[in-house]
Short mmCIF file of the C-alpha atoms (twelve columns), coordinates in Angstrom:
data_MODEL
# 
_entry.id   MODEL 
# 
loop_
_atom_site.group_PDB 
_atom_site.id 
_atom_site.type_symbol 
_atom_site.label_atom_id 
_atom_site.label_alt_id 
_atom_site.label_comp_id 
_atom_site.label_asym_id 
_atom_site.label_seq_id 
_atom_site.Cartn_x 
_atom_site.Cartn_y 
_atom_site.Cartn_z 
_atom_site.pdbx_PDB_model_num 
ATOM 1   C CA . UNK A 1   3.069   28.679 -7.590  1 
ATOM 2   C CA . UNK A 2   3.818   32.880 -7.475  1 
ATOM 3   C CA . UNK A 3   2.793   34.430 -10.185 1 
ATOM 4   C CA . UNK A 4   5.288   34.832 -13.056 1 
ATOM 5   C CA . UNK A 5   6.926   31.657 -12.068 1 
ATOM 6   C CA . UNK A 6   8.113   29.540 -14.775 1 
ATOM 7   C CA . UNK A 7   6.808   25.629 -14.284 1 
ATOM 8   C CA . UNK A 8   9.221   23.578 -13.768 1 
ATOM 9   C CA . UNK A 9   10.218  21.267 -16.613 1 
ATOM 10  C CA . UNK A 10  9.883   17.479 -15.467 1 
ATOM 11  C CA . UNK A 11  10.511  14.207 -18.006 1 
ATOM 12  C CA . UNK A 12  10.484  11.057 -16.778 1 
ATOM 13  C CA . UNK A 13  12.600  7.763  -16.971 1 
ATOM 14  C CA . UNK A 14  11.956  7.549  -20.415 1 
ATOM 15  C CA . UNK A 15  12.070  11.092 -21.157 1 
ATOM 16  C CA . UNK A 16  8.100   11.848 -21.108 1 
ATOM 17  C CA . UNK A 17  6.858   15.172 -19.742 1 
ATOM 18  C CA . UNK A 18  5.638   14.672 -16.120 1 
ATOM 19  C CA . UNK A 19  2.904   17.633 -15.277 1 
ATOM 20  C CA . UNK A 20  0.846   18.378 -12.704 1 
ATOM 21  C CA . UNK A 21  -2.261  16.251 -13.243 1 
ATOM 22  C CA . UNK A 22  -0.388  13.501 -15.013 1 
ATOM 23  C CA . UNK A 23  -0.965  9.482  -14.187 1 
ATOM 24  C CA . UNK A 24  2.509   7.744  -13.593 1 
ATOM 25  C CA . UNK A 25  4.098   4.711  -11.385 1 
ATOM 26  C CA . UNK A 26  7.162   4.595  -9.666  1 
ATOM 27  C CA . UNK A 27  8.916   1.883  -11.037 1 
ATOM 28  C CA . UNK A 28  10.878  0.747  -7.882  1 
ATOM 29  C CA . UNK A 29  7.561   -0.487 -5.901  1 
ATOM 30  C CA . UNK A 30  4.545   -0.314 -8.658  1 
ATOM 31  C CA . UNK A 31  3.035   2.673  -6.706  1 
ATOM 32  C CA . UNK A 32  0.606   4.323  -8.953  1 
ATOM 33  C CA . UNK A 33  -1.121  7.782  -8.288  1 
ATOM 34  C CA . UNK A 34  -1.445  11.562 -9.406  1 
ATOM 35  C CA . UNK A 35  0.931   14.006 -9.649  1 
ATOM 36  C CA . UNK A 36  -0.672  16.904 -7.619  1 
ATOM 37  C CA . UNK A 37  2.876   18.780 -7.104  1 
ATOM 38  C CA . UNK A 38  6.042   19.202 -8.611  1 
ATOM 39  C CA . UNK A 39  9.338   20.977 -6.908  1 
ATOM 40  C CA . UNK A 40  12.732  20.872 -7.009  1 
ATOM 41  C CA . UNK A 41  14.977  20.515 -4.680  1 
ATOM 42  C CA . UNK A 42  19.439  20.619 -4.581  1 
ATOM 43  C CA . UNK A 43  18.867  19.946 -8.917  1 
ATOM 44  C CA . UNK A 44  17.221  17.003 -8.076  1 
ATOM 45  C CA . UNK A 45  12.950  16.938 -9.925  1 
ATOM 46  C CA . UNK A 46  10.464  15.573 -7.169  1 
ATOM 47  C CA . UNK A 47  6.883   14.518 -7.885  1 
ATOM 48  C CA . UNK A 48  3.927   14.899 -4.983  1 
ATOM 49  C CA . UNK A 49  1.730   11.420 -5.524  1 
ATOM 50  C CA . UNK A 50  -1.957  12.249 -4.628  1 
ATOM 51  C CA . UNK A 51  -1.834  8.419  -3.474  1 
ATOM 52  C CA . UNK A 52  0.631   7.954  -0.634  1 
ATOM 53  C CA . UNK A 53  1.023   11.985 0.118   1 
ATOM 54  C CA . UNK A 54  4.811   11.006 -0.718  1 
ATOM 55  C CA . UNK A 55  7.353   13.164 -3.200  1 
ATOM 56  C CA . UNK A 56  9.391   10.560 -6.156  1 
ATOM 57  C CA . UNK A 57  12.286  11.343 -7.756  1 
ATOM 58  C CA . UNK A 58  10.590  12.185 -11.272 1 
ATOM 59  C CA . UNK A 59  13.402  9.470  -12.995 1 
ATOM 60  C CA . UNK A 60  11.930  6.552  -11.045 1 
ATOM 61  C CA . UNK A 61  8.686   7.547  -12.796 1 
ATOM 62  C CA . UNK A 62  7.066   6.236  -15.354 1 
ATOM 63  C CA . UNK A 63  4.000   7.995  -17.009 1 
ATOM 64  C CA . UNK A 64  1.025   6.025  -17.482 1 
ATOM 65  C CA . UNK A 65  -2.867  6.582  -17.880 1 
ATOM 66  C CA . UNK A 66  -5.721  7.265  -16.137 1 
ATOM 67  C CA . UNK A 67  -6.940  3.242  -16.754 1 
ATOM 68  C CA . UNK A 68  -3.696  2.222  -15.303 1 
ATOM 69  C CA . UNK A 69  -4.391  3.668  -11.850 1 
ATOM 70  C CA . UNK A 70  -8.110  2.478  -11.995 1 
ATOM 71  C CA . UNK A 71  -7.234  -1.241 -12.658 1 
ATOM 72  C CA . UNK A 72  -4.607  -0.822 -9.724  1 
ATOM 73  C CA . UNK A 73  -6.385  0.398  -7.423  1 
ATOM 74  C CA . UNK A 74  -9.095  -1.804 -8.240  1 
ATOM 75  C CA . UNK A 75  -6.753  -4.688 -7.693  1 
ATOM 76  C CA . UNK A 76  -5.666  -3.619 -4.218  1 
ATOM 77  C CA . UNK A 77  -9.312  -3.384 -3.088  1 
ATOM 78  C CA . UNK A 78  -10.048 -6.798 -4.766  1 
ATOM 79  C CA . UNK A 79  -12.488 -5.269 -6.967  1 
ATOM 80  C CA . UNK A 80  -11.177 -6.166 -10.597 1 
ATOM 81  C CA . UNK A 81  -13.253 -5.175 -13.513 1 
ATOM 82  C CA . UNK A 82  -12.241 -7.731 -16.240 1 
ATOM 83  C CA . UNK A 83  -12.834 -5.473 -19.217 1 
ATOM 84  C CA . UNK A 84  -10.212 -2.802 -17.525 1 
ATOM 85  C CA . UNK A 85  -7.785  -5.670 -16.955 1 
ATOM 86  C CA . UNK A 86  -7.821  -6.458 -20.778 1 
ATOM 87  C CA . UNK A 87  -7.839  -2.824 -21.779 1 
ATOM 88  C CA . UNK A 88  -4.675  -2.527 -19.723 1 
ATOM 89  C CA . UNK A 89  -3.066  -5.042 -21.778 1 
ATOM 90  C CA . UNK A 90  -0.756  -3.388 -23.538 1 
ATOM 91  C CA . UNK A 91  2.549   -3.503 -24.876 1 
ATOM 92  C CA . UNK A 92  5.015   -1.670 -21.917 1 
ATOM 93  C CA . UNK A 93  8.121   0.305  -22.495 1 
ATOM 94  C CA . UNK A 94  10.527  -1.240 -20.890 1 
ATOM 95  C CA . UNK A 95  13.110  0.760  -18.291 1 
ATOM 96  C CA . UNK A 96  16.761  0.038  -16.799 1 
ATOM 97  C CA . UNK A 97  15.981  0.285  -13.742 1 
ATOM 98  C CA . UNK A 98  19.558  -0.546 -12.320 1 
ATOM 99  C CA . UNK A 99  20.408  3.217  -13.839 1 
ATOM 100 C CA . UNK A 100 18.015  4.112  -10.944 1 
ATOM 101 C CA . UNK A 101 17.690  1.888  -8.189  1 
ATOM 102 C CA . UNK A 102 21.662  1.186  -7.602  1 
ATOM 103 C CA . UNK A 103 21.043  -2.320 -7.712  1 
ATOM 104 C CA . UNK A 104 23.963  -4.907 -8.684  1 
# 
């Protein structure tokens, strides 16, 4: 970022500040990661996922914490730490995702 830059201003689906640094998943496939970046691009917010190397349109984002990536990424390498699981628990916001995803 050049110096004297303003950050940009990112919120997602729900309206929750996205910043570098912050934990979220996009809702479409349940990809979790890190945002390491954030641009913008034709008025449109992007997110950089430290996870797939891949930019998301910030409002198919959902913010999340740090346990949520853990017990994901846990999952996908089939090692599953019970207590996590539990801790993850929690009751979800839920999100229109047909405002997003186009689907019928």
């Amino acid at each position: 970022m050049d110096e004297g830059s303003v950050p940009i201003q990112a919120q997602d689906l729900n309206g929750d500040p996205i910043e570098i640094g912050s934990y979220v998943i996009y809702i479409n496939t349940g990809t979790a990661g890190q945002v390491i970046e954030i641009k913008q691009d034709e008025g449109t917010t992007w997110a950089l996922l430290d996870t797939t190397g891949l930019y998301y349109n910030v409002l198919a984002l959902v913010t999340t914490d740090e346990g949520a990536i853990k017990v994901k990424k846990e999952r996908e390498t089939g090692k599953i730490d019970i207590a996590d699981l539990a801790d993850q628990q929690t009751t979800a916001t839920v999100a229109d995702v047909g405002q997003v995803t186009g689907g019928g």
